[in-house]
Phi, psi and omega in degrees: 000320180297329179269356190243009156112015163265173180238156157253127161300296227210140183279181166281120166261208186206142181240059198000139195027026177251269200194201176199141179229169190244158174226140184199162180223182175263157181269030150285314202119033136309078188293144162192178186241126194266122159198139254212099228241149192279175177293343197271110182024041184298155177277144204281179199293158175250137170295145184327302215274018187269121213282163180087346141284177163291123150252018169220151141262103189264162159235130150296006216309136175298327150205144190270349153271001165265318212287336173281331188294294166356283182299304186307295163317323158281353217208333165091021180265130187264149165259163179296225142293141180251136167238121147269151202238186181289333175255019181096188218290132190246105183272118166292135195234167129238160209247007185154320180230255202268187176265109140350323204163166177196159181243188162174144198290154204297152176280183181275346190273329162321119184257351154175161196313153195181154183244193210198110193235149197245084183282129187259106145298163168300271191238135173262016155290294148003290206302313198298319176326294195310298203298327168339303201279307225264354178093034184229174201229133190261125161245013226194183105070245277352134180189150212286143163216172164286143177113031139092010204235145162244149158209174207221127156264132199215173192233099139343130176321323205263351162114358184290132150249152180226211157188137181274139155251155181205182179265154204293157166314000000 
């Protein structure tokens, strides 16, 4: 990963009866996390659409074509479909089967690179309540996108953004 221009934050820790994760960034300055779940009788994967998981991956990316050349090369992710948008081209990635997620280079009002998850709810009016109660902040939405979904862009107390999805009203 290092040769290929990323950095380690943090070495592999160990996570008693879990795993071991890594802290790493892209070489835009894009953080994320490696990790490795111990052998001993983990449970099979949980589906995209399950609600209280991620079902998306977005990358803010410094420029998207290194930043796929990077990702790809550690993870082995292919590309989609490209959609273009007014501030260009947005790359859909996958790991074998449908798309995962998509990047696309950061817009200018962005200030630095940086990824972005897409949590699946139930229903998003419920969800927008919850961040409401919870100190938290809607900055987005609700709004329709494709593939039949609402979704929210919100704020966190601590400043974190993320954004919820749910299936149309």
């Amino acid at each position: 990963m290092q040769e290929a221009g990323g950095t380690i934050h943090k070495g592999p820790q160990d996570i008693p009866g879990v795993g071991r994760f890594a802290v790493a960034g892209d070489p835009h300055g894009a953080g994320f996390m490696l990790f490795q779940p111990n052998d001993d009788g983990q449970s099979a994967p949980v589906s995209l659409a399950a609600p209280g998981h991620i079902g998306w991956h977005e990358l803010y990316a410094g420029d998207l074509e290194s930043a796929f050349g990077f990702y790809s090369g550690l993870f082995g992710w292919k590309k989609a479909d490209v959609i273009e948008t007014p501030v260009g081209p947005y790359q859909l990635f996958a790991t074998g089967g449908a798309p995962i997620g998509g990047m696309m280079t950061k817009p200018p009002h962005v200030q630095k690179a940086g990824w972005l998850f897409y949590f699946i709810v139930d229903a998003i009016d419920a969800a927008v309540a919850r961040v409401g109660a919870a100190g938290g902040e809607v900055l987005h939405g609700p709004m329709p996108v494709p593939g039949d979904s609402w979704i929210v862009q919100a704020r966190d107390p601590q400043g974190a953004i993320f954004v919820l999805t749910a299936p149309r009203r």
